[in-house]
N, C-alpha and C positions, 0 to 999 in steps of 0.2 A: 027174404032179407039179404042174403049171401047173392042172389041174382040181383038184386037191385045194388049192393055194396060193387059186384064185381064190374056192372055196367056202368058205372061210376068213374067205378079207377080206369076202365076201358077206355071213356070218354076225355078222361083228365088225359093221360098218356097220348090221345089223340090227338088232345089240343097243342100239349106238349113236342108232339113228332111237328106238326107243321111249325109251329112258333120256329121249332130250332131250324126247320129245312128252310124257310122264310129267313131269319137272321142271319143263318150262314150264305146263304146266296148272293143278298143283300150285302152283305159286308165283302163277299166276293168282287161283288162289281164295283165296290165302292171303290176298294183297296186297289185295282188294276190288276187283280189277278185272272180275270179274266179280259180280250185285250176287244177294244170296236170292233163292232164286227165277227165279232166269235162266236160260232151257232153252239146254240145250246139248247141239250134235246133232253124230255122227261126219262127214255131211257138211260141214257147213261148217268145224267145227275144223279136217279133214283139207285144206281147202280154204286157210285162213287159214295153217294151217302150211306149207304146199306137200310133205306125204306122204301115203302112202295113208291107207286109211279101218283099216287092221288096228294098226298102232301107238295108232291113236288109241284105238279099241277096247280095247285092253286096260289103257291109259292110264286111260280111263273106269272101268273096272271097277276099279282099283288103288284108284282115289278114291272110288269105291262103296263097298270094303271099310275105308276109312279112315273112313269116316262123314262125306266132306266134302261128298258130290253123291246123291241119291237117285236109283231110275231110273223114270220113267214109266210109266204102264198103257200107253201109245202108244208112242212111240219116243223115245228120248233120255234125254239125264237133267235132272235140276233143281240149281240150287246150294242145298245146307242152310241152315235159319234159324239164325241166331245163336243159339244154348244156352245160359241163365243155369248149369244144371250142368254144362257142356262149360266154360265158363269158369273156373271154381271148379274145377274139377278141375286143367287147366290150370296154373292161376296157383299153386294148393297145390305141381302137381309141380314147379315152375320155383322157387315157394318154397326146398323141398328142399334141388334141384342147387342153386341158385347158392350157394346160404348156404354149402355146406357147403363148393364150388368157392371163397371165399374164403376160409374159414379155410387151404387150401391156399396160396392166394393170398397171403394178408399174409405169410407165410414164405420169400417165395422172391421178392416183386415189388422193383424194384430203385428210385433214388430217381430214376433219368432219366425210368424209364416212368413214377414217380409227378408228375412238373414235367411230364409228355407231357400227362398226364391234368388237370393243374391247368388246363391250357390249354384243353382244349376245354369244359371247364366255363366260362371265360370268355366263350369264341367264344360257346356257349349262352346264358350271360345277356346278354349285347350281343344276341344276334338275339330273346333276350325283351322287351329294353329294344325295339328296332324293331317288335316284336310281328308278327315273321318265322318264322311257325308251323313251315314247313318247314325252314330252320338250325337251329329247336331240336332238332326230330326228327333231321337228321341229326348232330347231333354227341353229343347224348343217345344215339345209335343207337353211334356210334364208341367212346365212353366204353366201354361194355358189350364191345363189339367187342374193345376194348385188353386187357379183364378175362379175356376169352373168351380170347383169341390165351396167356395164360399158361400156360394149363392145356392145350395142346394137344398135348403129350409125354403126357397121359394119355387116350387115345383112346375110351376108354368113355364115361366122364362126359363128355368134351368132344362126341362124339356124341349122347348123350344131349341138352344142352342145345342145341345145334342143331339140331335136329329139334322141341323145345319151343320156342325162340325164335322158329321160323316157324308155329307154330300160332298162342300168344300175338301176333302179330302181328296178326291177324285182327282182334282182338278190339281189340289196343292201339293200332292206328294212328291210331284215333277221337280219344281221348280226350286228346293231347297238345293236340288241336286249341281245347283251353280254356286259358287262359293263367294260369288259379288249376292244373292239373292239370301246366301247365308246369314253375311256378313248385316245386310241391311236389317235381315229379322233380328237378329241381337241387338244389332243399336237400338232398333225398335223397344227392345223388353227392357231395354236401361231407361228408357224415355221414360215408359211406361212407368218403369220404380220410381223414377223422382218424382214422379207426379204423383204415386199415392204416398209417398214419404211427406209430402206436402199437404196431405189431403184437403187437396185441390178437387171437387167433384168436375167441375168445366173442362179444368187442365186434364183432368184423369180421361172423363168422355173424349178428349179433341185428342189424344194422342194413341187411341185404342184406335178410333176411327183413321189415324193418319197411316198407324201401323197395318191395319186389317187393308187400306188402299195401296197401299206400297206391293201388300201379298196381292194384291188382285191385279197391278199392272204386273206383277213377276209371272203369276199365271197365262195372263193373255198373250204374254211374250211366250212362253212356255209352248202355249196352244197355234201360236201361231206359227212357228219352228216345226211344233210335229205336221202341221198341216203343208205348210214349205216341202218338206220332206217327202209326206204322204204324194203332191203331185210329180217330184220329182223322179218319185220311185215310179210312177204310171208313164211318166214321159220316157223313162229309161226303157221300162216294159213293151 
C-alpha cells in the first residue's frame, strides 16, 4: 500500500515538474524574455530550473509543436522570428472572442465593476501624463483583466481568450511602449465604457473589435521597425 501511495505521489510530482517547466518556458517566450533567435538548450534550461533534463525535453518539444521554438540541425532549439501572418492571425482571432465576450458582457457587468474600471483608466492616463510606459501597461493590462474575470462562469470562451491573450502578448508588449500607441489604447477603453454604460450589445462588440484593430495596426508597425532595424543592423555588419 505505502509503495503504491508512494508511486502515486511520485507520479503526481512528476506531472507537476513538467507542467511547471512547460508554463515557465512558455511564458518565457511569450513575455520576450527570451529574444528570436536564442538557442536554447536542455542542459542549461534544466540547469537554470533546478530539474532534470527529461521535463525540460518534453517541455521543448511542446513549444516545438506550438510553433514558438524551432529545433536545430545541432542540438537545441532556437526562439521563432516574429510572423507578420502569426500576428494577423492572432489579433483577427482575439478580434473575435473579445467582441463577442462583450456583448456578453454589457449584460450582466454591474456599475461597481464599471466605477472599478473608470478608475484604472485614470491611473493609466496619470502614468501617460508621467510618460511611465510600464503603469500604463499594467493597468491597461488590469482593465482587460476586469473584462476577462466576467466571463469566467463560461469556461470555453474564457479559456479560449487566455490562451490568445498570452500569444498576443508577444507581439503587444512592444508597442505600448510608444506613447501615441498609449494614448489610442485609452481612448479605446473610454469607448469601450460608454458602450457598456449604454448597454449597447452591437455598440459594445463594434468598439472592442475597433479597439483590438487599432492594437493590431500598432503591432505591425511595431514589427515592422524591429524588422527595419534587424536589416540594417546586417547591412551595417
Amino acid at each position: 500500500m505505502n509503495k503504491l501511495l508512494s508511486r502515486k505521489t511520485y507520479q503526481k510530482n512528476s506531472i507537476s515538474v513538467r507542467e511547471r517547466a512547460y508554463e515557465f518556458l512558455k511564458s518565457s517566450v511569450l513575455s520576450g524574455h527570451f529574444n528570436p533567435g536564442e538557442r536554447l538548450t536542455e542542459e542549461h534550461l534544466a540547469k537554470k530550473l533546478g530539474v532534470s533534463r527529461t521535463p525540460v525535453r518534453e517541455a521543448l518539444h511542446k513549444l516545438e509543436s506550438e510553433g514558438l521554438i524551432k529545433p536545430l540541425e545541432t542540438r537545441g532549439f532556437i526562439i521563432s522570428a516574429d510572423s507578420k501572418e502569426e500576428l494577423e492571425e492572432l489579433f483577427d482571432i482575439r478580434t473575435s472572442l473579445e467582441g463577442y465576450a462583450l456583448r456578453l458582457i454589457s449584460q450582466i457587468i454591474s456599475e461597481e465593476t464599471l466605477k472599478r474600471m473608470d478608475k484604472l483608466i485614470l491611473k493609466a492616463e496619470h502614468a501617460l501624463k508621467q510618460r511611465n510606459i510600464e503603469e500604463i501597461f499594467k493597468w491597461n493590462t488590469q482593465f482587460h483583466d476586469t473584462l476577462h474575470d466576467l466571463i469566467a462562469h463560461k469556461p470555453r470562451i474564457y479559456s479560449m481568450i487566455t490562451n490568445v491573450r498570452k500569444y498576443v502578448l508577444r507581439y503587444r508588449k512592444d508597442t505600448l511602449h510608444y506613447l501615441d500607441g498609449a494614448k489610442r489604447t485609452i481612448d479605446g477603453h473610454r469607448k469601450i465604457m460608454l458602450a457598456l454604460r449604454l448597454k449597447d450589445p452591437d455598440l459594445c462588440e463594434r468598439m472592442m473589435r475597433e479597439h483590438i484593430h487599432e492594437a493590431k495596426v500598432d503591432a505591425e508597425q511595431s514589427l515592422f521597425e524591429k524588422t527595419q532595424e534587424g536589416v540594417s543592423d546586417k547591412i551595417r555588419s
